[in-house]
N, C-alpha and C positions, 0 to 999 in steps of 0.2 A: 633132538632136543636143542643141541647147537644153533639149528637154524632159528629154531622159533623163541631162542636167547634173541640171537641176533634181529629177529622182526622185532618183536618187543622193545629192544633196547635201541631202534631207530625211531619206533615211535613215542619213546618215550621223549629222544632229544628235541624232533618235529614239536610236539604238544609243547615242549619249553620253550624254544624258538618262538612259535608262534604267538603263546603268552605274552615273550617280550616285545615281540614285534607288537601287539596289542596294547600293552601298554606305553610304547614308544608312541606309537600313532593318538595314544589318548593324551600323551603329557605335553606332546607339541601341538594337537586341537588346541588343549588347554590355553595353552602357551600363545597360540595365536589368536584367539579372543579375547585373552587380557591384552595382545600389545593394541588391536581391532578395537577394545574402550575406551585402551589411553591415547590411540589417536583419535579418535573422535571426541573424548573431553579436548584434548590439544586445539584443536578447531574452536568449537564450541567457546572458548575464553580466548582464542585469536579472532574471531567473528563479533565475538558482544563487548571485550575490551577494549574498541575504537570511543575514540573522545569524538569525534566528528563525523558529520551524518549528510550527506548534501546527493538534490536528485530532481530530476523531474520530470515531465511526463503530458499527457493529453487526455480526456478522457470525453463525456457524454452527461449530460444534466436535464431536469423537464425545469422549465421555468415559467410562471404564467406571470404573463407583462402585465397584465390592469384587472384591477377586480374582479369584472365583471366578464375576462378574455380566458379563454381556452389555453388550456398549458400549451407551451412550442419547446420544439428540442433546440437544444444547443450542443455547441462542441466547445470542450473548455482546452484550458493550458495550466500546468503550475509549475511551478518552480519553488525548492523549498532547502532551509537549513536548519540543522538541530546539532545541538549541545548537548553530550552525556553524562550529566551527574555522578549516572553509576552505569552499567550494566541494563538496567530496567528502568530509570529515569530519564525522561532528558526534556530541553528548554526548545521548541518549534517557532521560527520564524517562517509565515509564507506568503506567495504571492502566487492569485492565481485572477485568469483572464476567463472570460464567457461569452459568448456569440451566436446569435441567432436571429430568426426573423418573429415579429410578434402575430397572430393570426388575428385581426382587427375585421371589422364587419367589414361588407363589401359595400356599405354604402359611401365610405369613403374610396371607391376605386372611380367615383365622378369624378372627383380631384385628383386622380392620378395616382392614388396612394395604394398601392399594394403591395403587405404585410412587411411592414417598413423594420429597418433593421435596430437591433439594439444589443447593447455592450453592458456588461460588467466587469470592472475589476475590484479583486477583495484585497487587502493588505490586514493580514493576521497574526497573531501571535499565542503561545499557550505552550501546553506541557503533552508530551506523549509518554507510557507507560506500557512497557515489554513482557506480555506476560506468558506467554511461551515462548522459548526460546529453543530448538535441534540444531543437530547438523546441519541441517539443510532444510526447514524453514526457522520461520519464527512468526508469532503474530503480535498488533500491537493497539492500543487504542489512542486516539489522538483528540483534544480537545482544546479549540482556537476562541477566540475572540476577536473584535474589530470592524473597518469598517469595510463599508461596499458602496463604488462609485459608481453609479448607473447612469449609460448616458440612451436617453430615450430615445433622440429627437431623429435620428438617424437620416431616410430622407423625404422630412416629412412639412422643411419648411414650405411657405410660413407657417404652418399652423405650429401647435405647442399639444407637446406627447397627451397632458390630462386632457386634452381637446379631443381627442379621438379613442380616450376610454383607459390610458395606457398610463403609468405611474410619470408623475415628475421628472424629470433629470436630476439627479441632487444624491448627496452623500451620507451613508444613513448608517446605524450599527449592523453589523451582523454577526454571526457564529458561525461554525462546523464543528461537525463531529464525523468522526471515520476509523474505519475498520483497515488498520494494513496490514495486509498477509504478503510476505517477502519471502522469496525463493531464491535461495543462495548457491549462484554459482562459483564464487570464490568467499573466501573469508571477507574480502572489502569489497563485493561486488554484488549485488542483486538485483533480482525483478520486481516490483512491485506492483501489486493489484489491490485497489481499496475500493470497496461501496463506499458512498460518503452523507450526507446528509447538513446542509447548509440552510440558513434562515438567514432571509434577510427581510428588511422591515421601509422599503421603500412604501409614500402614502400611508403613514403612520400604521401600517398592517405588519403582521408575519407573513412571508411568504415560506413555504415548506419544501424545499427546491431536492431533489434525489439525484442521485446520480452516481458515478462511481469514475474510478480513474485508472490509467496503466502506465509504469514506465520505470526510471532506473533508480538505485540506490547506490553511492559510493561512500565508499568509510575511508577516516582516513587518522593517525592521530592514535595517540593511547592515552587508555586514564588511567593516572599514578595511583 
């Protein structure tokens, strides 16, 4: 009887140990999932709390030079800065470059001409607005206004760009609209990848230009 006191009464302390050890193991889980939200809220309002926004990057666009011409690819450039009202607001200045060759009939390659080169640059302005925001992305929408310098003529003198099917050289309004999705390596640091969507209106038309863009975001600055 002694002995089977004594099994008994080891397993009884085992079963209590163990309980505690069980409950130790659940109250510092616990414990470490609330510190695990409160540093990711800490981020999160270190990341979006920058008053300053400055980035830029390279990306791809379809452009079609003249009415009656075949869309041609381009490769673009932008460079851009924004001011943050708040967390989810902010004020967009940008500047961005475009280049490519226009696909023109081949009956100007009598004269030398084939698929002669042409440039845009846009100088815009407008408001962006943050509507997801994580750890580690966020996304945002952006909408610009302004204009667009188109320079046709590239290397096509003498003749003159509407001469061979292709819009004026001349300075005309335009707009964007874009989708930035931002991948956050540090709290002031990211990548960014936008589809974008740009009109411009050279030859009193719309032109409905697609494309999308890649490249850097830095923050810098707080808002009080």
């Amino acid at each position: 009887m002694k002995n089977v006191a004594a099994v008994l009464l080891a397993a009884l302390i085992a079963s209590g140990a163990g309980a505690a050890q069980a409950q130790s193991t659940h109250r510092t889980r616990r414990e470490s999932n609330a510190n695990r939200k409160a540093r990711i809220a800490r981020t999160i309002q270190e990341t979006y709390s920058h008053r300053w926004e400055v980035g830029g990057g390279g990306g791809y666009q379809r452009f079609r030079s003249g009415e009656n011409l075949q869309r041609n690819n381009q490769v673009t450039w932008e460079t851009w800065g924004q001011y943050n009202l708040s967390p989810k607001l902010g004020i967009v200045a940008n500047g961005t470059g475009a280049y490519g060759n226009a696909k023109i009939s081949n009956f100007y390659s009598l004269n030398n001409i084939f698929r002669p080169s042409i440039q845009q640059y846009n100088v815009l302005g407008g408001v962006a607005y943050r509507f997801y925001a994580k750890e580690k992305l966020s996304a945002s929408v952006q909408a610009l206004g302004g204009v667009s310098i188109g320079l046709f003529q590239g290397n096509i003198t003498p003749l003159k760009s509407e001469q061979i099917g292709m819009w004026p050289s001349q300075t005309r309004p335009a707009f964007n609209v874009a989708l930035n999705l931002d991948y956050n390596l540090y709290p002031n640091f990211a990548i960014r990848v936008a589809p974008t969507y740009t009109g411009t209106t050279f030859g009193g038309t719309v032109q409905n230009n697609l494309g999308f863009k890649v490249g850097v975001v830095y923050r810098f600055g707080k808002i009080k």
